[in-house]
C-alpha positions as a Python dict, from the first residue, in 0.01 Angstrom:
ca = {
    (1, 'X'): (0, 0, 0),
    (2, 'X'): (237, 89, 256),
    (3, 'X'): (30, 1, 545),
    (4, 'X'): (-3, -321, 388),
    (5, 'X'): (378, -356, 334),
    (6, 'X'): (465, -269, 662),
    (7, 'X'): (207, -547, 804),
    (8, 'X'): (389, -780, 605),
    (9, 'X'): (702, -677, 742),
    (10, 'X'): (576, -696, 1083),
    (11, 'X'): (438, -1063, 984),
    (12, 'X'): (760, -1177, 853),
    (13, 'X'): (968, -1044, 1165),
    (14, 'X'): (673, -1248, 1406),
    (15, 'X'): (733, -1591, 1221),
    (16, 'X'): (1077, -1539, 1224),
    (17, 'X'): (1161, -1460, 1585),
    (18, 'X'): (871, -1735, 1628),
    (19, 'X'): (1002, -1977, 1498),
    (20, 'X'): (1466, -2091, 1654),
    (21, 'X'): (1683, -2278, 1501),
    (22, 'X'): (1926, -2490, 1714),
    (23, 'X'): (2262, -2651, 1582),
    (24, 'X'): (2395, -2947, 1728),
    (25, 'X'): (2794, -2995, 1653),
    (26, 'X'): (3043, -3298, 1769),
    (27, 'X'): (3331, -3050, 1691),
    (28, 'X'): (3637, -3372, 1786),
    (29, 'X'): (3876, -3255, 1995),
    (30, 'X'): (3768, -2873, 1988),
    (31, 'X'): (4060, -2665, 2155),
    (32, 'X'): (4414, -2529, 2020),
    (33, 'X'): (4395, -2785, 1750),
    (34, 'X'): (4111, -2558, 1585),
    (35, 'X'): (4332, -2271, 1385),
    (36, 'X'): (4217, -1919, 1351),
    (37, 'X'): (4148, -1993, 996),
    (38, 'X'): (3899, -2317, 1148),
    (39, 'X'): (3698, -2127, 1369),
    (40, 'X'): (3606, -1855, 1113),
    (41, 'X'): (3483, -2192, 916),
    (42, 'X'): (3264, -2323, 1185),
    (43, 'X'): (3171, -1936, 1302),
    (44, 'X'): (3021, -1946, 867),
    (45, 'X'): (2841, -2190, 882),
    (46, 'X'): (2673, -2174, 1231),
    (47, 'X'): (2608, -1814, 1215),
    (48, 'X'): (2252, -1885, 1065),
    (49, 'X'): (2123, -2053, 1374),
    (50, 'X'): (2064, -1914, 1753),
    (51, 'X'): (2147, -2201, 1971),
    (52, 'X'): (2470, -2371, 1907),
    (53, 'X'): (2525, -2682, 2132),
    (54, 'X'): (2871, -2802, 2121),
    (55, 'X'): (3000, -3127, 2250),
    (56, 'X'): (3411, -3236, 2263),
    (57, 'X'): (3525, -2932, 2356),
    (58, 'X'): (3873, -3017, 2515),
    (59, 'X'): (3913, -3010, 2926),
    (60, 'X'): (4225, -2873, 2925),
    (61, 'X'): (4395, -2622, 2779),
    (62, 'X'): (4242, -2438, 2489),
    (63, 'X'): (3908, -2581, 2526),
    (64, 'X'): (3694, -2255, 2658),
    (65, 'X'): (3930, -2044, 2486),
    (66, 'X'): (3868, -2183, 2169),
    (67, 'X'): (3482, -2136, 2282),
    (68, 'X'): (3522, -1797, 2338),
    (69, 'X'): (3739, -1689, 2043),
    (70, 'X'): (3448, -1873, 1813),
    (71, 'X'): (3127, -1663, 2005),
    (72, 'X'): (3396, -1337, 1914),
    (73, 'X'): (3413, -1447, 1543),
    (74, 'X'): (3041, -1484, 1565),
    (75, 'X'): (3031, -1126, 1714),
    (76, 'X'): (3182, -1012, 1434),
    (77, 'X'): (2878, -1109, 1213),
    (78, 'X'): (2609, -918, 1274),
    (79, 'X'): (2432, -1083, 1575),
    (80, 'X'): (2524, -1045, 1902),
    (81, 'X'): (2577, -1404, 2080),
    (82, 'X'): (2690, -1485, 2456),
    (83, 'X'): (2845, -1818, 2540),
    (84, 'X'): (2854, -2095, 2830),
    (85, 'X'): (3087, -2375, 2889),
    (86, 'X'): (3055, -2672, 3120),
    (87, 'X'): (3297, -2769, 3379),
    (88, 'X'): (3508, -3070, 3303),
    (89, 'X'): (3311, -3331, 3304),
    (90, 'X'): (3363, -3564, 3649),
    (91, 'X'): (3453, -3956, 3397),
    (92, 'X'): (3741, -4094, 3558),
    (93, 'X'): (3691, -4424, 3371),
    (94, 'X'): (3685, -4225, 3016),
    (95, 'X'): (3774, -3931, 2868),
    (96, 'X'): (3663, -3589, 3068),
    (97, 'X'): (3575, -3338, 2833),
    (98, 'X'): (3325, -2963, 2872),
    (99, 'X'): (3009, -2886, 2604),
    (100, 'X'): (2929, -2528, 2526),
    (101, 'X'): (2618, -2359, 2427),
    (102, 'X'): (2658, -2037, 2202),
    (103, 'X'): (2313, -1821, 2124),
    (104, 'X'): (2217, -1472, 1987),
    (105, 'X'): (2087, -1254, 2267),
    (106, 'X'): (1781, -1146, 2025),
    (107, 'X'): (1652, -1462, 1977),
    (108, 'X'): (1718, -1641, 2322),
    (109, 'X'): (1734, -1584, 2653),
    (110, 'X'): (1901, -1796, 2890),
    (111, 'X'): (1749, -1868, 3237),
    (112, 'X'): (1920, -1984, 3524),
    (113, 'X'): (2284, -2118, 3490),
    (114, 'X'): (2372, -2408, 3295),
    (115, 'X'): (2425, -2751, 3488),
    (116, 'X'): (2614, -3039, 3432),
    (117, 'X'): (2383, -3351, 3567),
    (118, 'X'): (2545, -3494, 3874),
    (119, 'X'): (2272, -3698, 3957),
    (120, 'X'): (2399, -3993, 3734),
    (121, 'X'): (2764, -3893, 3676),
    (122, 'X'): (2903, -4261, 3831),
    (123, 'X'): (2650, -4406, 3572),
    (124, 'X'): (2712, -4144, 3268),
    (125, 'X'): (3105, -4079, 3207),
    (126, 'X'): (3061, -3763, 3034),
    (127, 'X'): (2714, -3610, 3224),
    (128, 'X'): (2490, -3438, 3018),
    (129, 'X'): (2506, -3041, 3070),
    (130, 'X'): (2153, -2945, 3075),
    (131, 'X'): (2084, -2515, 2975),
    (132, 'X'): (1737, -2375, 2957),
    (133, 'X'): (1644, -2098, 2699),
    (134, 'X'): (1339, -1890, 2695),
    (135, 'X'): (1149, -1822, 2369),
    (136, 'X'): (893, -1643, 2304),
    (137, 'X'): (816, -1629, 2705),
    (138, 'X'): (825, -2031, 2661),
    (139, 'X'): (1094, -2240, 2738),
    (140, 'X'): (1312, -2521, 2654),
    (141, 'X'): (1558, -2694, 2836),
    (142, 'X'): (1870, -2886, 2620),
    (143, 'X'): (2031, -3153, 2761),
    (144, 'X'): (2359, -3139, 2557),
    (145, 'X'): (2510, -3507, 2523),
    (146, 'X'): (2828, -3684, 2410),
    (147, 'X'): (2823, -4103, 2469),
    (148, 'X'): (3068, -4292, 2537),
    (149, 'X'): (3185, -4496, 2220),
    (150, 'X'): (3020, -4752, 2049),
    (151, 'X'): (3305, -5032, 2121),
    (152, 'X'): (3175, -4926, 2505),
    (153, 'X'): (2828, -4959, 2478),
    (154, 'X'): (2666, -4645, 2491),
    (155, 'X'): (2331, -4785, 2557),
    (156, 'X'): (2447, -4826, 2948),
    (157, 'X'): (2452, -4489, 2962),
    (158, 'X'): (2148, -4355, 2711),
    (159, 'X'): (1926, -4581, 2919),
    (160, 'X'): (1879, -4356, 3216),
    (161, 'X'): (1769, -4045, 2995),
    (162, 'X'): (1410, -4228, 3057),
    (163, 'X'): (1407, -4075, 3410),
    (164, 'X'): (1473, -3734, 3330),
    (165, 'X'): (1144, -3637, 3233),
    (166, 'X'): (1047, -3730, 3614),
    (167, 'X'): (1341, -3600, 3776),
    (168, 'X'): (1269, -3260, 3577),
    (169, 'X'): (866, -3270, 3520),
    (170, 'X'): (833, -2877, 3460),
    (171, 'X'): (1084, -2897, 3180),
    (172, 'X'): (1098, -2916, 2801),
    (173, 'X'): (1341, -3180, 2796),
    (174, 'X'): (1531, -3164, 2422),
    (175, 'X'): (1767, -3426, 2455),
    (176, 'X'): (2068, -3402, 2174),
    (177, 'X'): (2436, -3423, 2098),
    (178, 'X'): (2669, -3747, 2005),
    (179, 'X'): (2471, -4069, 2104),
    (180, 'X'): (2731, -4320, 1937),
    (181, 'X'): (2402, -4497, 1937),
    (182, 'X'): (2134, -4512, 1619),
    (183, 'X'): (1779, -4367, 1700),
    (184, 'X'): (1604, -4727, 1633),
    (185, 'X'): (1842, -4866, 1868),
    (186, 'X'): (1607, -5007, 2141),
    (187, 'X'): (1789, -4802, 2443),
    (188, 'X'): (1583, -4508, 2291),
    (189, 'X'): (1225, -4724, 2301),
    (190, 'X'): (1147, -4589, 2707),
    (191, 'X'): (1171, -4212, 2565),
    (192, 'X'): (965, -4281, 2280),
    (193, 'X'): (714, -4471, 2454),
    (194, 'X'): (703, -4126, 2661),
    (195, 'X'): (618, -3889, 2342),
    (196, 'X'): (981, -3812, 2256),
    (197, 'X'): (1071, -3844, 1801),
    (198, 'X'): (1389, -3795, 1687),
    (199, 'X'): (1461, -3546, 1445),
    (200, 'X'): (1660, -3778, 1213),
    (201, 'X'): (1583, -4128, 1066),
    (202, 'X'): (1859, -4310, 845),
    (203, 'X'): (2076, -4013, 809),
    (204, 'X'): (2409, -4112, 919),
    (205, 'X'): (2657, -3822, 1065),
    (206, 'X'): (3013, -3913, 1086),
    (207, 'X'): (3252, -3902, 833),
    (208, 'X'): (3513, -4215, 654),
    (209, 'X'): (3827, -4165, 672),
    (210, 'X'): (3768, -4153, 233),
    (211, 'X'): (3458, -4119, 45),
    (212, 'X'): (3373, -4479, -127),
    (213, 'X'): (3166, -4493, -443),
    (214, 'X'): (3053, -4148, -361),
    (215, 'X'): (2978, -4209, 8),
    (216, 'X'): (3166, -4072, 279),
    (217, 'X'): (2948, -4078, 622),
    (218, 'X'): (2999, -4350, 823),
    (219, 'X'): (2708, -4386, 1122),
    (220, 'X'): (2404, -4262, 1218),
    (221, 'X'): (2529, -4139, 1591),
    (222, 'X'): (2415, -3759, 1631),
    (223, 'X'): (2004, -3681, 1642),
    (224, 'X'): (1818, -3495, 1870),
    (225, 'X'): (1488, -3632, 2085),
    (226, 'X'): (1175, -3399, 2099),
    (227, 'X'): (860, -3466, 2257),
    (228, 'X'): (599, -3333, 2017),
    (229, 'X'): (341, -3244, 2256),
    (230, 'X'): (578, -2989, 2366),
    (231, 'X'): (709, -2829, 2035),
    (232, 'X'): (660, -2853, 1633),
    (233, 'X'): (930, -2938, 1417),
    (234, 'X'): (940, -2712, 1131),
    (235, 'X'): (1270, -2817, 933),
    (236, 'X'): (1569, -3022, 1019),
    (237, 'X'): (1881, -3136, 852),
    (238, 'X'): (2231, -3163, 828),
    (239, 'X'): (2530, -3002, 682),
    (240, 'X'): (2719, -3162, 484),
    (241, 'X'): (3070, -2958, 505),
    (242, 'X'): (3303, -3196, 366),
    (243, 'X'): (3176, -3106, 40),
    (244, 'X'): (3377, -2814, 65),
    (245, 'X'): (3678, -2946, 118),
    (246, 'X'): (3903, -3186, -179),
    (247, 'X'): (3968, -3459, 55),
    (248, 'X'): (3802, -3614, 384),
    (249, 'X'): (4139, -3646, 531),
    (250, 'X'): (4106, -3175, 519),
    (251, 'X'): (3756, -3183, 615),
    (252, 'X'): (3832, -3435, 944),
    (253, 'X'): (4054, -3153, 1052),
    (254, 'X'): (3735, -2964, 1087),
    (255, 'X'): (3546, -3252, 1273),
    (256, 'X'): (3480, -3632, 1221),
    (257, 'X'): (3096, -3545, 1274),
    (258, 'X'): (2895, -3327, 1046),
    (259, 'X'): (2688, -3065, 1200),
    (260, 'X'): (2306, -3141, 1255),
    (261, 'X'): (1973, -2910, 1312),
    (262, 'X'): (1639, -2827, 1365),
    (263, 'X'): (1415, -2535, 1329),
    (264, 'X'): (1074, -2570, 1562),
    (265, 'X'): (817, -2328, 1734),
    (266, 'X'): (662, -2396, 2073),
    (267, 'X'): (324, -2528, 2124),
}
């Protein structure tokens, strides 16, 4: 009985460090806005995953500090996590912001140094900062993302993620973030064509200024592009935090996107 026990518990540790799950968060204007008080919010309820990928975190002051005081909060619970944040991002037309990527040490490892993609940064106003992770002696590359708005046509920019899987062909390109864009939009159609799903269909991510008849997300803007030769989606979702808040107007002061996710193995 106890061999048999401890089998299981070796099976159940396997699947589990098999199988990451990897957050994706638009957290609007992340810097000195985000109280201590905030940041012990967003540390609850991302500490169940082991990639965060953060996009809007501010340029200037307070941005990589807040990054940094959120990965300490983390600390605090259990799992060790390291953090990396992006230079500013080179728009001169648009708003420059830096993305972040926060993971526990036990489930990930990260290889090489983060980039942010220069190759199209006169194209893309806030270029995509691109980290690879090794699991399980695989590996996956994210290329964390945050479009221009939709009023600016974020489709001029999405449309040159369809070279990337040339310009990187030893990578497993995960492409996600803020699109301000709709998956059946037909910017998205090249990728497809090329193997790449989105996790989400019809699930809309940002949130109304109020809730209407019970509904209170606005657009479907955030998802996240797989190729499913290359991995195997094993859950997704979003998380609905507004619901713990009385009003839209205190849960905004959180973020104006709700957080999405994905759980997957590697083929």
């Amino acid at each position: 009985m106890k061999n048999v026990l401890s089998l299981l518990f070796l099976l159940i540790t396997f699947l589990s460090f098999a199988q990451t799950k990897v957050l994706s968060w638009n957290l609007q204007n992340f810097g000195k806005s985000k109280s201590a008080v905030t940041l012990d919010y967003i540390a609850k309820k991302s500490s169940d995953y082991d990639i965060i990928a953060i996009q809007e975190v501010v340029a200037g002051d307070g941005g990589a500090q807040s990054v940094a005081k959120l990965a300490q909060i983390l600390n605090e619970k259990g799992f060790k996590w390291d953090y990396k944040i992006s230079d500013p991002t080179t728009s001169s037309s648009y708003k420059t912001e830096r993305y972040a990527f926060i993971w526990k040490t036990s489930k990930v490892k990260l290889k090489n140094k983060p980039w942010l993609e220069r190759k199209y940064n006169l194209e893309i106003d806030r270029e995509p900062y691109l980290a690879t992770f090794e699991v399980n002696k695989k590996s996956i590359t994210l290329v964390n993302f945050h479009a221009i708005t939709k009023s600016k046509q974020p489709e001029t920019e999405i449309k040159y993620f369809k070279f990337f899987p040339s310009e990187y062909p030893d990578l497993n390109l995960v492409f996600l973030g803020d699109f301000n864009c709709p998956e059946k939009h037909t910017v998205f159609n090249p990728l497809k064509k090329m193997g790449f799903v989105p996790v989400l269909k019809n699930q809309k991510t940002t949130l109304k200024q109020k809730c209407k008849n019970n509904i209170c997300l606005a657009s479907e803007f955030d998802n996240i592009f797989y190729k499913t030769s290359n991995l195997k989606v094993l859950n997704s979702g979003v998380i609905k935090f507004y619901e713990d808040f009385d009003s839209l107007q205190e849960a905004r002061k959180i973020s104006d996107h709700i957080p999405i996710w994905f759980e997957f193995s590697l083929n």
